[in-house]
C-alpha positions as YAML, in Angstrom:
chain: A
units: angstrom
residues:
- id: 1
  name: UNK
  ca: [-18.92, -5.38, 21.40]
- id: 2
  name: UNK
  ca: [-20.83, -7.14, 18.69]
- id: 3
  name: UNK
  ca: [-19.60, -8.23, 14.83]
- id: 4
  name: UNK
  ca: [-21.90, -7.76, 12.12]
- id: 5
  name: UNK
  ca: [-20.82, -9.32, 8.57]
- id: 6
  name: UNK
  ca: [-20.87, -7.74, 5.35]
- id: 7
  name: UNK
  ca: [-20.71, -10.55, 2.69]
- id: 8
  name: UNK
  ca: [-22.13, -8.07, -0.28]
- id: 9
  name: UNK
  ca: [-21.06, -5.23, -2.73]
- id: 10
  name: UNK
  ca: [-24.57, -3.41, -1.78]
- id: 11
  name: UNK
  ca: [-23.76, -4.04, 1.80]
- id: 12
  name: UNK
  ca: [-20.75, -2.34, 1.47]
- id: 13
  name: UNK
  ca: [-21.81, 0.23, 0.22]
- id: 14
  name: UNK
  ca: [-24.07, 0.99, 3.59]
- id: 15
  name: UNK
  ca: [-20.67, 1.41, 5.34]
- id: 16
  name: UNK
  ca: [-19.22, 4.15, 3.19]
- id: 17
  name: UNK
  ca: [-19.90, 7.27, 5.61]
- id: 18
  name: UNK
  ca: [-18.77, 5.28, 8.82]
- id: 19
  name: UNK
  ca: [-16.08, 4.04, 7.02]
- id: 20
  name: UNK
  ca: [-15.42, 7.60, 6.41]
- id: 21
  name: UNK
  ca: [-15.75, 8.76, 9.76]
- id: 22
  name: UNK
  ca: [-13.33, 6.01, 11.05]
- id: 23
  name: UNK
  ca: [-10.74, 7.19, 8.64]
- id: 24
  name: UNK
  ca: [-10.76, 11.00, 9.64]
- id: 25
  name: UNK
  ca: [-10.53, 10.03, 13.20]
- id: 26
  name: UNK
  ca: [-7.76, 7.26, 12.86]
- id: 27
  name: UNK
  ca: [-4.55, 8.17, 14.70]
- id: 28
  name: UNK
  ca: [-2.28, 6.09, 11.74]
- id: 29
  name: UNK
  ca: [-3.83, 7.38, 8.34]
- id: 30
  name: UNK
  ca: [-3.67, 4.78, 5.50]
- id: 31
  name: UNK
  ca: [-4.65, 5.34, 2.39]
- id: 32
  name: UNK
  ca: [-4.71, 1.56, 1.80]
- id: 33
  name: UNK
  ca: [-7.43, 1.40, 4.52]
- id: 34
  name: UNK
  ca: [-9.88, 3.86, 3.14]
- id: 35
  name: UNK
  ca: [-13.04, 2.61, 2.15]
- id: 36
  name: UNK
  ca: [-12.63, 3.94, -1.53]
- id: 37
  name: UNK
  ca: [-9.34, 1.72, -2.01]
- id: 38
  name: UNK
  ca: [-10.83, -1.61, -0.84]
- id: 39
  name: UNK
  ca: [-14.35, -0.29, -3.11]
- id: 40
  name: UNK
  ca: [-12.45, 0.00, -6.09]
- id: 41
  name: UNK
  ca: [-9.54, -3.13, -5.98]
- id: 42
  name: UNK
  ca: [-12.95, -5.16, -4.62]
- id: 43
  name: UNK
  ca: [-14.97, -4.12, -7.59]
- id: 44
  name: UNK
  ca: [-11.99, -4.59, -10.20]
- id: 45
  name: UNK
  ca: [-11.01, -8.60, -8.72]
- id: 46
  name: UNK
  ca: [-15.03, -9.09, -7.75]
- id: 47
  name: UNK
  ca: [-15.19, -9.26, -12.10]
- id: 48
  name: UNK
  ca: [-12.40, -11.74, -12.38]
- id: 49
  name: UNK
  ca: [-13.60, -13.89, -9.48]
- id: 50
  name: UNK
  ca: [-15.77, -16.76, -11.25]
- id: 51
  name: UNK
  ca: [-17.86, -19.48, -9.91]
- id: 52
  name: UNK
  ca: [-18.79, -17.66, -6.37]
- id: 53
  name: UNK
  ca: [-15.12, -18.34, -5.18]
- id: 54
  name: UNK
  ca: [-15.05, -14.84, -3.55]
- id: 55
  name: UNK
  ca: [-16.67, -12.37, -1.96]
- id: 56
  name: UNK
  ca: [-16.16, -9.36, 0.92]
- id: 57
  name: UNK
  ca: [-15.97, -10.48, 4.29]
- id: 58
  name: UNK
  ca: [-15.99, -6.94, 6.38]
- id: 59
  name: UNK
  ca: [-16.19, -7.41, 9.72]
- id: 60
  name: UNK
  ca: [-18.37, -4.63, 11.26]
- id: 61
  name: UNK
  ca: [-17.34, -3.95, 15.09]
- id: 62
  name: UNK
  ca: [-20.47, -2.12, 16.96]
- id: 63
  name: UNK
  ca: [-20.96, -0.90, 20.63]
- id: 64
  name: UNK
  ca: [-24.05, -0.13, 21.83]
- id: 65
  name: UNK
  ca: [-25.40, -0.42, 17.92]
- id: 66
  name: UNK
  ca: [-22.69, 2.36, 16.87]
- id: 67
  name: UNK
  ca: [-20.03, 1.14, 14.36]
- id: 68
  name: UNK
  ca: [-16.80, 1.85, 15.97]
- id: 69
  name: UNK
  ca: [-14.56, -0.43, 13.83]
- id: 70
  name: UNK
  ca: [-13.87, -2.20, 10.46]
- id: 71
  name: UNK
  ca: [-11.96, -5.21, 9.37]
- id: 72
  name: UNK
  ca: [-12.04, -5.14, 6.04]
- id: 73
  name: UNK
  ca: [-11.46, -8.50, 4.76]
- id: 74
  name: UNK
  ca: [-12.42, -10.94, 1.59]
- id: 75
  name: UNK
  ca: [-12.75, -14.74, 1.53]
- id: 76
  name: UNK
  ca: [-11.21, -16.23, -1.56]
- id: 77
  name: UNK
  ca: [-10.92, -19.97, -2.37]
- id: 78
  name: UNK
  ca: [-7.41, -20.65, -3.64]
- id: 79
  name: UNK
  ca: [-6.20, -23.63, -5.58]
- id: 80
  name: UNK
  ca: [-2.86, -25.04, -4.65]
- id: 81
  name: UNK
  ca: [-1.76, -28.64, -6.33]
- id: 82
  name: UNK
  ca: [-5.48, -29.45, -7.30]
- id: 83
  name: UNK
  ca: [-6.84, -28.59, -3.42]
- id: 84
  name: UNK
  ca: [-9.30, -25.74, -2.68]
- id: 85
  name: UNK
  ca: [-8.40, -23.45, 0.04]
- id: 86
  name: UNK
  ca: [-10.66, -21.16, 1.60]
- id: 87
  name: UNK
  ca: [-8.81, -17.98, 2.53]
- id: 88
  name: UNK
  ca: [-9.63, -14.78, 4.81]
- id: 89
  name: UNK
  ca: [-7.27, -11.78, 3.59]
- id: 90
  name: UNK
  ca: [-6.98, -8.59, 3.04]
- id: 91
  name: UNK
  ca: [-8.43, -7.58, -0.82]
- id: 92
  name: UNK
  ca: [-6.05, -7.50, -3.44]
- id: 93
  name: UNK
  ca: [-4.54, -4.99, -4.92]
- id: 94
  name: UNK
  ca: [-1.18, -3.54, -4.44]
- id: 95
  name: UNK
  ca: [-1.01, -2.40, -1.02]
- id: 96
  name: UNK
  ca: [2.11, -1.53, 0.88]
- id: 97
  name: UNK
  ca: [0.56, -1.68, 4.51]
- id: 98
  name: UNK
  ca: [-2.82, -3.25, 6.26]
- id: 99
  name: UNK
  ca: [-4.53, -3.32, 9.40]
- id: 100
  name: UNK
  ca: [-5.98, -5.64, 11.44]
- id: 101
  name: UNK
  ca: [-8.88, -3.33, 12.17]
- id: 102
  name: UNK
  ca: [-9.88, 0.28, 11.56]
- id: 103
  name: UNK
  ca: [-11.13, 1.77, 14.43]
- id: 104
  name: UNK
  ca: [-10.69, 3.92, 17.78]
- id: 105
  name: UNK
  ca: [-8.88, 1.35, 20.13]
- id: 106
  name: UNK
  ca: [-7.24, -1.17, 17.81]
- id: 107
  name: UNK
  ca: [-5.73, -3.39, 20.65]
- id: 108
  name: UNK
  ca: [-9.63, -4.28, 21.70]
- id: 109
  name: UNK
  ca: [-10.61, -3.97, 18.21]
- id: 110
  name: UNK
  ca: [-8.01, -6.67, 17.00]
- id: 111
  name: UNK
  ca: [-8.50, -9.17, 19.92]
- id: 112
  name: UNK
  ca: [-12.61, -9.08, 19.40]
- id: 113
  name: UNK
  ca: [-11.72, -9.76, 15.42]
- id: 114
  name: UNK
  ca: [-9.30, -13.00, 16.68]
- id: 115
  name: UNK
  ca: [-12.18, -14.31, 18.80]
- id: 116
  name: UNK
  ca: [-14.31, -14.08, 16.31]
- id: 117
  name: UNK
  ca: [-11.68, -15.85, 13.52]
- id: 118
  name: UNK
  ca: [-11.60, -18.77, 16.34]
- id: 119
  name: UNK
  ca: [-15.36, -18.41, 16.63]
- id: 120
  name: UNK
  ca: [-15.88, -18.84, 13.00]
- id: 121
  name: UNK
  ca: [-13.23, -21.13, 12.31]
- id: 122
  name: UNK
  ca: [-15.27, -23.91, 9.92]
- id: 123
  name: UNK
  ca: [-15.89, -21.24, 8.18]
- id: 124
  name: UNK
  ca: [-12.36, -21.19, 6.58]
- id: 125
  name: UNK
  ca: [-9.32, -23.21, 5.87]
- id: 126
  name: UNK
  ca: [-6.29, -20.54, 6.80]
- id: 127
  name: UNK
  ca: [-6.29, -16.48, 7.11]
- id: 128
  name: UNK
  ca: [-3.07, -14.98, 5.46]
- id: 129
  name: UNK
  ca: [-3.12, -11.66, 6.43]
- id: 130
  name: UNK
  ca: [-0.11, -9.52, 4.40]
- id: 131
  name: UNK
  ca: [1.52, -7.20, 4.60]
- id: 132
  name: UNK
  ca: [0.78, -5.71, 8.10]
- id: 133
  name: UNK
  ca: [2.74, -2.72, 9.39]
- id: 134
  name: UNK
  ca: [4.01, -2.99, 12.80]
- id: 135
  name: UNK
  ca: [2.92, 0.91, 14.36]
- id: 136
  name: UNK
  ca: [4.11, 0.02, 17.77]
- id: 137
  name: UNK
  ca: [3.02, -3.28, 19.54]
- id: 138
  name: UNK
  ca: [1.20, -5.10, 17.00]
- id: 139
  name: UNK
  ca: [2.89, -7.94, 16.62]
- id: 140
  name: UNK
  ca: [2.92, -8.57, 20.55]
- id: 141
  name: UNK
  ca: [-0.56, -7.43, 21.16]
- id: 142
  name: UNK
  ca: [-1.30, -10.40, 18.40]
- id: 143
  name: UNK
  ca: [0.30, -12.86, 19.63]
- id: 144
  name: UNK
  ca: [-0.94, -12.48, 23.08]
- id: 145
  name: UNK
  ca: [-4.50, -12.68, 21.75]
- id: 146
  name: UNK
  ca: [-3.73, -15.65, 19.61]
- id: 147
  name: UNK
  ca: [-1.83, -17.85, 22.84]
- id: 148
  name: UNK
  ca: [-5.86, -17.31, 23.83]
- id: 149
  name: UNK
  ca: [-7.13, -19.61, 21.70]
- id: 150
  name: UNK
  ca: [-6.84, -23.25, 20.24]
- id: 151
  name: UNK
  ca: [-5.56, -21.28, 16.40]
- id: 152
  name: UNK
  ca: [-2.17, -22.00, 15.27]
- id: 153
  name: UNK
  ca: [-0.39, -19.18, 13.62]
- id: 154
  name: UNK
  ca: [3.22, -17.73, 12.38]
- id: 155
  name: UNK
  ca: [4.04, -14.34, 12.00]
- id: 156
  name: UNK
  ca: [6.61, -14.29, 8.94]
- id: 157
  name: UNK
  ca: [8.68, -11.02, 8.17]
- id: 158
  name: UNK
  ca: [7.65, -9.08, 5.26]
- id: 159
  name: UNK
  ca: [10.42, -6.97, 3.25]
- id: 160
  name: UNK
  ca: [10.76, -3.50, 5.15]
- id: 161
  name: UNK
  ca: [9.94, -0.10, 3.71]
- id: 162
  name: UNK
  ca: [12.64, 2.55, 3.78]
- id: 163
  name: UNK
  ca: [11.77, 5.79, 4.53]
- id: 164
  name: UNK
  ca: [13.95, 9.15, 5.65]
- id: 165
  name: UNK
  ca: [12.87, 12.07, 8.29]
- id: 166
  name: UNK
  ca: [12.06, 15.30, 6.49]
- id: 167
  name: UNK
  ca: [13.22, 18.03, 9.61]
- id: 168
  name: UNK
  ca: [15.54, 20.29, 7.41]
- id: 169
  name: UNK
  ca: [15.23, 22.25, 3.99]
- id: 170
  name: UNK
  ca: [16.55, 20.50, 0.98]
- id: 171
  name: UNK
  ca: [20.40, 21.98, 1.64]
- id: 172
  name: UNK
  ca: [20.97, 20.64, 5.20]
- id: 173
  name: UNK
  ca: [19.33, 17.37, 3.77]
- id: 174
  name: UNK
  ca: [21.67, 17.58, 0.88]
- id: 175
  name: UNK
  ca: [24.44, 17.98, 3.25]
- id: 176
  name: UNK
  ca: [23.57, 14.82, 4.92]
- id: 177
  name: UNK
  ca: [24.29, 12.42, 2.37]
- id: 178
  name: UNK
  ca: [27.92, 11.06, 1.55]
- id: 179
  name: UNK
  ca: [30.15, 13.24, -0.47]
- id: 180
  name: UNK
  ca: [30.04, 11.28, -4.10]
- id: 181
  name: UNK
  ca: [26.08, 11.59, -3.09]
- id: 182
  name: UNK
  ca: [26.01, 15.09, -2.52]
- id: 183
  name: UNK
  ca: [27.59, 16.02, -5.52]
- id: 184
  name: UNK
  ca: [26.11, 14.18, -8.22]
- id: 185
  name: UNK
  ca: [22.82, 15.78, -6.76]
- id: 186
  name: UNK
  ca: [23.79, 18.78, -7.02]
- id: 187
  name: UNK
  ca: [25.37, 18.82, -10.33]
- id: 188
  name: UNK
  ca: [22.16, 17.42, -11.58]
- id: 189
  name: UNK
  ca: [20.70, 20.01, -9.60]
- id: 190
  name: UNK
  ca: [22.73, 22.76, -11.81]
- id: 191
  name: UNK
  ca: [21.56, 21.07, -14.40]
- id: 192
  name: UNK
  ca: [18.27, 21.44, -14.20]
- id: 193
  name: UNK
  ca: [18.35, 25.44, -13.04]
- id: 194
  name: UNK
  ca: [20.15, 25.83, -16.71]
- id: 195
  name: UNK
  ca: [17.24, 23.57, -18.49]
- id: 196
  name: UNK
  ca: [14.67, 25.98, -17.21]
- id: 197
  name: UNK
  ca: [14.97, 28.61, -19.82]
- id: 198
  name: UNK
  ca: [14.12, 25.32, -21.94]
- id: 199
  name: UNK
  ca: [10.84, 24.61, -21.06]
- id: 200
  name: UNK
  ca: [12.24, 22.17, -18.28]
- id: 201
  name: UNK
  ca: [9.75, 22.08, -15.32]
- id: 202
  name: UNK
  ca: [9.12, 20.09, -12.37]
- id: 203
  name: UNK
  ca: [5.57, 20.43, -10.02]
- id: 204
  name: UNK
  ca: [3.90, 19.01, -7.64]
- id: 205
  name: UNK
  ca: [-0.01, 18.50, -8.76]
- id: 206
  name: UNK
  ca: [-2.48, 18.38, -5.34]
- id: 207
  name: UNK
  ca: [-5.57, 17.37, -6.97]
- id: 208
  name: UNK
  ca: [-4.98, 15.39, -10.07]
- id: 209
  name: UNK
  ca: [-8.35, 14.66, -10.66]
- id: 210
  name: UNK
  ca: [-8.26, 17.94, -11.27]
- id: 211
  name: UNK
  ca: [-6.08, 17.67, -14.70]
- id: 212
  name: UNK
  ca: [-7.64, 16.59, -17.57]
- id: 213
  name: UNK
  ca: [-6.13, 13.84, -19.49]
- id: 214
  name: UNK
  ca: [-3.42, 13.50, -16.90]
- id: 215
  name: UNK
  ca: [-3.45, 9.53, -16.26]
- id: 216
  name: UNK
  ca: [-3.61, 9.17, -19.54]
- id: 217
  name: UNK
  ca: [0.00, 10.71, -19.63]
- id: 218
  name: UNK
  ca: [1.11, 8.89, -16.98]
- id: 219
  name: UNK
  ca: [0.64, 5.31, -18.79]
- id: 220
  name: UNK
  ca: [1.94, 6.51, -21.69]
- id: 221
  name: UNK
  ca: [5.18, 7.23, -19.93]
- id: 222
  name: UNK
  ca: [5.00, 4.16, -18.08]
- id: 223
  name: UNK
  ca: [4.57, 2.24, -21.27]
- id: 224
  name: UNK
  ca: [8.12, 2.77, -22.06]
- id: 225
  name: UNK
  ca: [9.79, 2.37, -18.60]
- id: 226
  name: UNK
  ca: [12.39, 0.04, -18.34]
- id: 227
  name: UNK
  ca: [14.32, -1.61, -15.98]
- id: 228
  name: UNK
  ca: [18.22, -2.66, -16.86]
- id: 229
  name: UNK
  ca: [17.27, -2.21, -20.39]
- id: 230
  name: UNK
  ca: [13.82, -4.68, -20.72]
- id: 231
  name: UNK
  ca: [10.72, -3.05, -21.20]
- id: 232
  name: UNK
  ca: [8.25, -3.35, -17.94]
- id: 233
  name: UNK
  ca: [4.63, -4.26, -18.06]
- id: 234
  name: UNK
  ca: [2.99, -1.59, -16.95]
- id: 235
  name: UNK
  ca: [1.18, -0.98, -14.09]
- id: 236
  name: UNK
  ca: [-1.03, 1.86, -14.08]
- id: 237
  name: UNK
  ca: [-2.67, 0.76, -17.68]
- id: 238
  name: UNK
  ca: [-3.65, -2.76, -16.29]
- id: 239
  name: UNK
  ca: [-5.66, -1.00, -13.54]
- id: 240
  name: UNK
  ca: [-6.55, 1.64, -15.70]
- id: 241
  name: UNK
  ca: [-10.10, 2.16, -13.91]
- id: 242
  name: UNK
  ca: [-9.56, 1.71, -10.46]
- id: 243
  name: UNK
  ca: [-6.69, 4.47, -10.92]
- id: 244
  name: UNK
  ca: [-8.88, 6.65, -12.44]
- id: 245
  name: UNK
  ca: [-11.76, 6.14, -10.04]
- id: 246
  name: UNK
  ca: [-9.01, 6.81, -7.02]
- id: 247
  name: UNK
  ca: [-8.34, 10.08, -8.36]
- id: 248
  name: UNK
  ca: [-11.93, 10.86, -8.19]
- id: 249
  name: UNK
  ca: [-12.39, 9.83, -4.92]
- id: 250
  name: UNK
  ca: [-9.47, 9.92, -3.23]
- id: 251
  name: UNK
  ca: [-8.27, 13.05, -4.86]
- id: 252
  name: UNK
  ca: [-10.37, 15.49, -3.26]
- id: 253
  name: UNK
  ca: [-9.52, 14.59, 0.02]
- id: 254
  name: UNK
  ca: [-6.24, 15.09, -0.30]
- id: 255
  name: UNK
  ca: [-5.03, 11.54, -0.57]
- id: 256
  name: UNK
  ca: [-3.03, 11.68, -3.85]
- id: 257
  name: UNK
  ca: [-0.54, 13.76, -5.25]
- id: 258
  name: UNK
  ca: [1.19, 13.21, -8.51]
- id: 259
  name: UNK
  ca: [5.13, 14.78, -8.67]
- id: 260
  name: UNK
  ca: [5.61, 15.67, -12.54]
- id: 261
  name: UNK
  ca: [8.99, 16.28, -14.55]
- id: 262
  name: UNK
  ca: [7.77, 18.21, -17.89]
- id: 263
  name: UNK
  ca: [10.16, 19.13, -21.26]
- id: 264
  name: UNK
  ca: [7.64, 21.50, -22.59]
- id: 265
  name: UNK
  ca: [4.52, 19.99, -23.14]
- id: 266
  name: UNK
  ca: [6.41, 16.36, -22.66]
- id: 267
  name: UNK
  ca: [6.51, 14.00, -19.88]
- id: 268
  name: UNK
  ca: [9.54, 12.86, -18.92]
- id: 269
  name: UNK
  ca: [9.15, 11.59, -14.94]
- id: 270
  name: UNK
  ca: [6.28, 10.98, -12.88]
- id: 271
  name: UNK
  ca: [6.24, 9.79, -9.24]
- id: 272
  name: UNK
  ca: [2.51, 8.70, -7.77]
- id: 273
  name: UNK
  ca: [2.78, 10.23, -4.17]
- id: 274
  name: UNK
  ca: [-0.35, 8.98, -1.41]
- id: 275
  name: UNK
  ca: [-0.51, 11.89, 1.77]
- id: 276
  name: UNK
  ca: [-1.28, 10.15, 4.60]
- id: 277
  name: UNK
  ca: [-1.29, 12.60, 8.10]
- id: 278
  name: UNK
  ca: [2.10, 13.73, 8.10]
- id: 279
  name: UNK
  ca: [3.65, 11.55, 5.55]
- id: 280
  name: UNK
  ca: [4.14, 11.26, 2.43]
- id: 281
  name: UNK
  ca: [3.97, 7.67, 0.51]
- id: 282
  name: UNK
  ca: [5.84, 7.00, -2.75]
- id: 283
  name: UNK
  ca: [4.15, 4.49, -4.59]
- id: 284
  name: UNK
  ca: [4.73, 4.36, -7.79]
- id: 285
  name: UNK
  ca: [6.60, 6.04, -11.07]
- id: 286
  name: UNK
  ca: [7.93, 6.19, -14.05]
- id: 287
  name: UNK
  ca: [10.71, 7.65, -16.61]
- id: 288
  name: UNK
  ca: [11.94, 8.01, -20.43]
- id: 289
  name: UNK
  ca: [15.00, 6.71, -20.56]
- id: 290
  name: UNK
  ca: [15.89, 9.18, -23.42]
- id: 291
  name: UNK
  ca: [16.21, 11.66, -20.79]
- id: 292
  name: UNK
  ca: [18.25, 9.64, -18.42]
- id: 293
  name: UNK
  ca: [21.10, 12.01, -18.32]
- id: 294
  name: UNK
  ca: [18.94, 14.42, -16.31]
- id: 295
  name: UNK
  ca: [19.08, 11.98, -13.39]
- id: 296
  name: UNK
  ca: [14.90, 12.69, -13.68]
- id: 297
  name: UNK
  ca: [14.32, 9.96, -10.48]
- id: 298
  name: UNK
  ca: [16.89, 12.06, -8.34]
- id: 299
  name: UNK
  ca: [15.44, 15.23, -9.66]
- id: 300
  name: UNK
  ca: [11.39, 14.27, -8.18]
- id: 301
  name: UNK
  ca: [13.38, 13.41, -5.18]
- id: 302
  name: UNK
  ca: [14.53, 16.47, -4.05]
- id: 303
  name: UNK
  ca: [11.34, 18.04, -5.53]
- id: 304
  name: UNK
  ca: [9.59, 15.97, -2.82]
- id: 305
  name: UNK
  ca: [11.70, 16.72, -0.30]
- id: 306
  name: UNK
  ca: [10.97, 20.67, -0.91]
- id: 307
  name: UNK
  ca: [7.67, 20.29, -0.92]
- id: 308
  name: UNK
  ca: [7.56, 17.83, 2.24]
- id: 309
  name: UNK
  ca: [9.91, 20.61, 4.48]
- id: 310
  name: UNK
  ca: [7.53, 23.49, 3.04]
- id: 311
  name: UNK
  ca: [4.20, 21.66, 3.38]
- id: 312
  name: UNK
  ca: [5.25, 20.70, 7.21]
- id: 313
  name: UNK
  ca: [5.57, 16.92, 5.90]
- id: 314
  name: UNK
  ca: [7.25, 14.69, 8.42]
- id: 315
  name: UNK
  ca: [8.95, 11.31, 6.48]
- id: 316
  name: UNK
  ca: [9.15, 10.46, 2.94]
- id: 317
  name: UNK
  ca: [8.34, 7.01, 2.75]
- id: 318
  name: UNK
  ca: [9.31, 4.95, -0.43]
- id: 319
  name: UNK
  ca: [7.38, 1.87, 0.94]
- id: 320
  name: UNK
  ca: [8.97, -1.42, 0.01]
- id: 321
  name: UNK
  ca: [11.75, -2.07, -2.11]
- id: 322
  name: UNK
  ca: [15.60, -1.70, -1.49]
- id: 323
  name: UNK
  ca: [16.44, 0.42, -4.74]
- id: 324
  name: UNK
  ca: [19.74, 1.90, -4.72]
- id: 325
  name: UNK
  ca: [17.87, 5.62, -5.20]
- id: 326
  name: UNK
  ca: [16.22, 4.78, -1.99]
- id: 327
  name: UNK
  ca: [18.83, 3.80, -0.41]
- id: 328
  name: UNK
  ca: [21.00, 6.79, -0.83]
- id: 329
  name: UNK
  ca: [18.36, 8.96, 1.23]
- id: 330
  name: UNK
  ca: [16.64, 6.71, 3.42]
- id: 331
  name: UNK
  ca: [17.57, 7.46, 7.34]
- id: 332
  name: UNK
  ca: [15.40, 3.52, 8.52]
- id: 333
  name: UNK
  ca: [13.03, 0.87, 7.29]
- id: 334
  name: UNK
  ca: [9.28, 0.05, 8.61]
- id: 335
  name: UNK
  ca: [8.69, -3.06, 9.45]
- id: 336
  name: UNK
  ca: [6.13, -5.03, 7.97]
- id: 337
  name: UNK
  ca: [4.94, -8.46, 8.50]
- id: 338
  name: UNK
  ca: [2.69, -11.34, 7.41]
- id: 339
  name: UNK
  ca: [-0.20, -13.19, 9.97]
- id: 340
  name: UNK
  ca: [-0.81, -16.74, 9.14]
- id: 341
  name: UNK
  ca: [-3.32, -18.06, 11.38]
- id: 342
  name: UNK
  ca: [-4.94, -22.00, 10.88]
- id: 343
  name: UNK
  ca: [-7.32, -24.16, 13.22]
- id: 344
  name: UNK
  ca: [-6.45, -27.49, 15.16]
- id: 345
  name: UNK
  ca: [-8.86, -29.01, 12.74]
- id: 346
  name: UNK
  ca: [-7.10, -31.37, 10.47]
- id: 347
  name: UNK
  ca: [-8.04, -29.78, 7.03]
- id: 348
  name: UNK
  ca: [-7.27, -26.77, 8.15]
- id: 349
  name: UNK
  ca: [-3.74, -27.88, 9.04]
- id: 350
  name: UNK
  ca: [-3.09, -30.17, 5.95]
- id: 351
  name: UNK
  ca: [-4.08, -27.18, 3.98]
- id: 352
  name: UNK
  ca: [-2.35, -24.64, 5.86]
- id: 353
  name: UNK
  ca: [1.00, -26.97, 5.18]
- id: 354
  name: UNK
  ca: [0.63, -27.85, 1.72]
- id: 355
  name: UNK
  ca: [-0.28, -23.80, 0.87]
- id: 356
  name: UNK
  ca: [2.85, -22.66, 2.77]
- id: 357
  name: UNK
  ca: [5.50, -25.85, 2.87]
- id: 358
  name: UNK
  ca: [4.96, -27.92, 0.47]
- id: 359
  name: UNK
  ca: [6.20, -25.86, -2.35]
- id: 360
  name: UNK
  ca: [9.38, -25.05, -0.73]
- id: 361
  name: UNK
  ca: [9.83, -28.43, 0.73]
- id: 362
  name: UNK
  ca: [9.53, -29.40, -3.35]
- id: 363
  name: UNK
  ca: [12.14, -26.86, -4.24]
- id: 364
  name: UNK
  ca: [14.38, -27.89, -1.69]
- id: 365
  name: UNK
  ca: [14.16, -31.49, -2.90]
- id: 366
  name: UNK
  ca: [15.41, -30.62, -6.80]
...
């Protein structure tokens, strides 16, 4: 097994229809490991990177000349208390879950990338791999590559991802939850049967690209969320392009769905849902609190919990974030973690200590 790499945008762009193939076959489907999400966060940070202190660092895995893997990683020279750092990690962008590797047999796949970090290993200061998702034995199968090698490394926990088992139409799952639970939801429930007659709808778009002007709708809506009464910068309008270039690309493969609340021709909720095999992803929405008395969070809820029982859906996952509304549904957490990994090289380990200890040896200290 050989490593080729990819230090370029127009090299990346050579990769696109393995990267493709890799994805359809994988056996964990992640929309955060698709070659049109690291494209379009790599193209949107590539503009704000100045002075040649980043660029894409894909590690190409080939066997007998075929590509049968993909790291896909960046190298970005940090600043932290005047020092540069040189970095390997994953490309930014808000991501709930990464992989070492993409590719048919990830324990091989993930030891050959390790040798290669140890390999390569003047060629960076410290790799900060986050978040990872632990799928089985990652962590283990890590670790035992790593006690290989003369690299140092910690494996730090990451805040877990709730998520509840879709196995039952929306009653029985309603039935589930503890009694003050189960009845506000269904009151709002009632509610929103009797709102219907008022123009009061609530779908489930598959191919948003699909809808004209939609995006621009959602960051409207988002413009006025709030949390506990402050005003939120928003999210979506920041990234305004690389969202709308996912729903181009993504959207037609069935990636993204968007769960909408409607008053007539008015927005009132939105929920930005990512399919991925048999799950579905939460990752992102929005409300008007104007219409706050129609519970419009719980109300997408049990919209997606319809649709995940009727579309043969197998977990709802709300990725990370302990928010009471998740809470109240979710039936266990993922767990998710972060890699640090340094050299025996002293740089390497000064650097490695003053980016991870030295700030919280300072706030100790005051």
């Amino acid at each position: 097994m050989t490593i080729e790499v990819i230090t370029t945008a127009e090299g990346l762009l050579h990769l696109e229809d393995d990267w493709n193939r890799l994805t359809e076959a994988s056996a964990f489907a992640n929309v955060f490991m698709t070659f049109d999400w690291f494209r379009v966060w790599n193209q949107r940070f590539a503009l704000e990177a100045r002075g040649g202190r980043r660029h894409v660092n894909v590690l190409v895995l080939k066997r007998d000349g075929i590509i049968t893997g993909i790291s896909p990683l960046i190298c970005r020279t940090a600043s932290r208390y005047g020092l540069a750092i040189r970095k390997v990690e994953f490309v930014e962008g808000e991501a709930a879950y990464h992989d070492v590797v993409w590719g048919n047999d990830p324990a091989l796949q993930t030891a050959r990338v390790v040798d290669f970090l140890a390999q390569t290993e003047d060629q960076w200061d410290l790799v900060d791999l986050r978040p990872m998702r632990e799928t089985g034995n990652v962590v283990s199968s890590i670790k035992d590559v790593l006690a290989r090698t003369r690299l140092s490394y910690r494996v730090l926990p990451e805040q877990p991802c709730p998520y509840f088992a879709v196995d039952a139409p929306l009653p029985v799952m309603l039935s589930r939850l503890s009694p003050h639970a189960r009845h506000s939801v269904r009151n709002q429930l009632n509610r929103l049967r009797r709102m219907n007659g008022e123009g009061l709808r609530l779908r489930i778009i598959e191919n948003p690209q699909e809808e004209p002007g939609l995006l621009e709708k959602l960051i409207a809506l988002e413009n006025r969320k709030r949390v506990a009464g402050k005003l939120v910068a928003p999210f979506l309008a920041r990234y305004r392009e690389v969202f709308q270039s996912l729903f181009s690309h993504l959207g037609p493969h069935g990636w993204v769905n968007v769960a909408l609340m409607e008053l007539g021709s008015l927005p009132i909720a939105w929920a930005l849902i990512f399919r991925c095999g048999k799950k579905l992803w939460g990752y992102h929405r929005a409300f008007n609190a104007a219409f706050s008395r129609l519970s419009p969070g719980t109300m997408l809820d049990t919209a997606l919990i319809d649709y995940c029982f009727s579309h043969g859906y197998e977990e709802y996952d709300f990725l990370y974030g302990k928010e009471p509304y998740k809470m109240r549904w979710n039936t266990g957490c993922h767990e998710r973690f972060r890699l640090v990994i340094w050299s025996q090289r002293w740089a390497s380990q000064a650097k490695t200590f003053i980016y991870l200890d030295l700030r919280k040896a300072a706030s100790w200290l005051r």
